[in-house]
N, C-alpha and C positions, 0 to 999 in steps of 0.2 A: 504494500500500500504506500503512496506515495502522496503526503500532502504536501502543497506549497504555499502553505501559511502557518505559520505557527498555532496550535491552537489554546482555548483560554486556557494560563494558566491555573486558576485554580479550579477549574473541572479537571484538570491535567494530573495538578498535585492529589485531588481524591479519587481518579482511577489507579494512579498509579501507589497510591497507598493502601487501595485494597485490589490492586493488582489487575484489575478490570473484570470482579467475579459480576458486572453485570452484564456482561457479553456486548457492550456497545464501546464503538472507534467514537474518534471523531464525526461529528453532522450527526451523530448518532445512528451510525451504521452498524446494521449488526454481525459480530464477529462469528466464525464458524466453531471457537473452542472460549472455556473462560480461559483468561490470563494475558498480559502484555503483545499485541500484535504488534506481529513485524512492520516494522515502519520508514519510511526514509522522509527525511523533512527537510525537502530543495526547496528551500526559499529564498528572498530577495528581502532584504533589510538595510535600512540604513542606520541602523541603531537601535539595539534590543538587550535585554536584562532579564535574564532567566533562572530564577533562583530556587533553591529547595524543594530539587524534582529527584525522587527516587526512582529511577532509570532498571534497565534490562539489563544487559549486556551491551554496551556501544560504543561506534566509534562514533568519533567529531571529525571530521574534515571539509572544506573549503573549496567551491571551483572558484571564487576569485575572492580576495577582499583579509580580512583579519577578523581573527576573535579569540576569546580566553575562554579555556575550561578550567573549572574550578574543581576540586574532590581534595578533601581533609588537611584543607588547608595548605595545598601546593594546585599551583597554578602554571598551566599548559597555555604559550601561546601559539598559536595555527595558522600559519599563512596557508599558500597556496601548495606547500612543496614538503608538510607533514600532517601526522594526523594524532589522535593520542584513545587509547582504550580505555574507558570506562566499566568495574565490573558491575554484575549485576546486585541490585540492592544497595549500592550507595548512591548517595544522594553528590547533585551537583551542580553548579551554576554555570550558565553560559550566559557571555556577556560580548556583544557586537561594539565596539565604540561607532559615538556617534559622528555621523557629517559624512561616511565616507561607506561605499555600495560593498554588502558582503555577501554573495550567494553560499548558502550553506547546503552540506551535501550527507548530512549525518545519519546516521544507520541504526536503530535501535530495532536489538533482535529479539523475536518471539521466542519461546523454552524449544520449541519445536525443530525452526530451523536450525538454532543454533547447536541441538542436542545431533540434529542428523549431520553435522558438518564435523562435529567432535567423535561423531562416529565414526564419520569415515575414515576422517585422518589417523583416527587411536585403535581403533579396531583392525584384528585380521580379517582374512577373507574369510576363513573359518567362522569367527566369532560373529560378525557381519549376518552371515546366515543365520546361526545356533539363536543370535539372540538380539533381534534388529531394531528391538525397541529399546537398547540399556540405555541407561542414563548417565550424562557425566555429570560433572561438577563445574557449575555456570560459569566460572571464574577462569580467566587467561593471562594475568596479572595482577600482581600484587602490589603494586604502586601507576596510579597515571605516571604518562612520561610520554614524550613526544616518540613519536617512531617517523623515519624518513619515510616518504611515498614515494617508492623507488617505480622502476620502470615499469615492473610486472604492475606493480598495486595501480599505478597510474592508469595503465592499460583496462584493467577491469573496470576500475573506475569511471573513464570513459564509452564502455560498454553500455555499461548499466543507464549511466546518463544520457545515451543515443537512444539506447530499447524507450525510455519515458516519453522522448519525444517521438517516437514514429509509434512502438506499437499502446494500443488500449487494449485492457482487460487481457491482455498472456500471463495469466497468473500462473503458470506451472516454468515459461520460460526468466519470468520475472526471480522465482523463486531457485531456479537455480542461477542464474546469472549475482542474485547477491547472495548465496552460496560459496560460487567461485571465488567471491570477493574477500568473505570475511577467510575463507579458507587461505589464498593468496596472502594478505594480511597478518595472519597467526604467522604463515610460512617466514614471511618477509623479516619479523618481529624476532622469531629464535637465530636469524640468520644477523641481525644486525648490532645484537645488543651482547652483554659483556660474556668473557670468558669463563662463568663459575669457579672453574675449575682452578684458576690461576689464586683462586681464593679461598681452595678450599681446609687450609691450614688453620683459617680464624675462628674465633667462635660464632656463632650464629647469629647474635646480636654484631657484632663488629662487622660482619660480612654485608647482610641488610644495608647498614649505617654506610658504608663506602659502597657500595653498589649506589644505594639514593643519593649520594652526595654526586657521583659521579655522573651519574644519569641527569641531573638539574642542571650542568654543563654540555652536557649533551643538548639539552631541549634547546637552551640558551644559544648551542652552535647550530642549528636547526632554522632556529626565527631570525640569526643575521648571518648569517654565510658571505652575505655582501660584505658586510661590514668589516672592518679592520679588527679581528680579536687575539686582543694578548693574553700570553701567559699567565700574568696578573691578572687580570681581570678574568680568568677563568677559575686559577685557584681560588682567587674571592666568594666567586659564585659554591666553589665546594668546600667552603670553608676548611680550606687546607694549607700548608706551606708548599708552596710553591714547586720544592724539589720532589716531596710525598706523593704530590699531584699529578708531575708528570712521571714519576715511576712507576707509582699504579697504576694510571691509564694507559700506559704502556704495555704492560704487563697483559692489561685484560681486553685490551680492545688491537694489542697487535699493529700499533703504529701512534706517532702521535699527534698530539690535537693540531698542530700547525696542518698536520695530511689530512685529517679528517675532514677541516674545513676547505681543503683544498679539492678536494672529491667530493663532497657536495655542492663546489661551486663546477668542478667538471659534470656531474651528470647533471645541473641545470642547463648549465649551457648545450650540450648537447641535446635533450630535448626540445630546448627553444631553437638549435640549429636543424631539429629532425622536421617540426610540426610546425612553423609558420615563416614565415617568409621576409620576416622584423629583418631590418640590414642587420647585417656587423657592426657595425658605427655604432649601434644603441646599444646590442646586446653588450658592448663592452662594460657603458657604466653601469647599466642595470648589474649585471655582476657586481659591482665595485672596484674595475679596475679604472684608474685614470686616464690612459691610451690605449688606443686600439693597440698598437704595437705592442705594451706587456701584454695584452690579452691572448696578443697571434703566438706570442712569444712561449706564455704560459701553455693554451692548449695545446701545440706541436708539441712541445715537450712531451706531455699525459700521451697525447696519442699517437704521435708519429704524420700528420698531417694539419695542413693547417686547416683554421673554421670552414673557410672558401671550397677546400676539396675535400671536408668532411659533411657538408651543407651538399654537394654534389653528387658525391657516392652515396648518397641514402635518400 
């Protein structure tokens, strides 16, 4: 189901607090099971404040614009190029600033699908058969946190957003296409985020505590990749010294943060050199680079070609 309005929130906040056992959506449609239907809410805001909704299982993400998710007191910001998981049964605020267009593209998932996707991915083929109704456990993370919208996730994403605008009523294509989506996503999330393992010496609580610490400079490199980010001002962000900072994230993420940021501003660029036809001259600053010239400079490096014949071969 796909609404593009947001609806009232406080009929919102008392479905969602007794989980929707009256079996009615929005307009007051009626739903075909009780409990949270799957929902997608692409809307168009120019400033909105959403507070104290106890949610599904979802994601937040953005085809154009900015916003903040809020959950327990850490705060996810969203532009166009990540997204952040919300588990199910905690409560959360999303907040559009005002003045400026945000279309939102966010996903809140019913028990149902989201149980048949955790199915499939966690289940054998065996078990799949034996027992195709088990149930897992709603939850995919343990802290909000930004995750990149890397190439795959982008792809689906745009899938699903074309099916809204061409087909009406494919509710069985609908349902798998945000299927593939949140599946892609999970995928995306275990492939991009810390190395456990590099931590697995500490105690329990100390592992938690530097994983979150870490992960809040993650999100932080996430909303400005343009932007000029130092070292300092990273460790600040994880409240650490500095040398702590980059040894550990070294450690667990396998390169460090100067590259991190440097590969989120390469597969931007590449996408904006794959999917529209913007010159090179803009795409430069938008990056953050000051000259075209570092920019030519920079991607040959990464890739072995410059923008111009990478813009041509694809």
């Amino acid at each position: 189901m796909r609404l593009t309005e947001f609806p009232d929130i406080y009929w919102l906040r008392k479905q969602a607090n007794n989980n929707f056992q009256d079996g009615k959506a929005a307009n007051n449609q009626p739903l075909d099971r009780k409990g949270w239907p799957t929902v997608v809410l692409n809307t168009t805001s120019f400033g909105a404040e959403r507070n104290g909704i106890k949610g599904p299982f979802s994601i937040f993400l953005n085809l154009s614009g900015e916003s903040l998710v809020k959950v327990g007191g850490k705060t996810v910001q969203l532009t166009t190029d990540n997204l952040c998981m919300v588990n199910s049964g905690e409560f959360y605020d999303l907040i559009i600033p005002e003045g400026s267009r945000t279309d939102t593209f966010n996903m809140h998932f019913g028990e149902r699908l989201f149980n048949d996707v955790l199915s499939f991915r966690n289940g054998t083929a065996q078990q799949l058969l034996d027992d195709p109704m088990r149930s897992y456990e709603t939850n995919c993370s343990s802290k909000i946190q930004s995750t990149w919208k890397d190439e795959r996730v982008h792809g689906k994403v745009l899938a699903l957003s074309q099916f809204y605008q061409i087909h009406k009523g494919e509710q069985d294509l609908e349902y798998e296409l945000l299927g593939d989506l949140l599946s892609t996503v999970l995928s995306s999330k275990q492939d991009q985020y810390p190395n456990q393992s590099a931590l697995a010496a500490l105690k329990n609580s100390t592992r938690r505590e530097l994983s979150m610490r870490l992960s809040m400079s993650v999100d932080y490199m996430h909303a400005h990749f343009r932007e000029t980010i130092t070292l300092d001002e990273l460790s600040t962000i994880a409240c650490m010294s500095k040398y702590h900072y980059l040894r550990t994230f070294k450690s667990i993420y396998k390169c460090t943060p100067q590259r991190m940021v440097a590969e989120l501003r390469l597969k931007k660029a590449s996408q904006l050199l794959k999917e529209n036809d913007q010159p090179i001259s803009e795409i430069a600053p938008f990056l953050g680079f000051s000259e075209l010239a570092a920019f030519t400079r920079f991607f040959s490096k990464q890739t072995g070609l410059s923008p111009k014949a990478f813009r041509l071969s694809n």
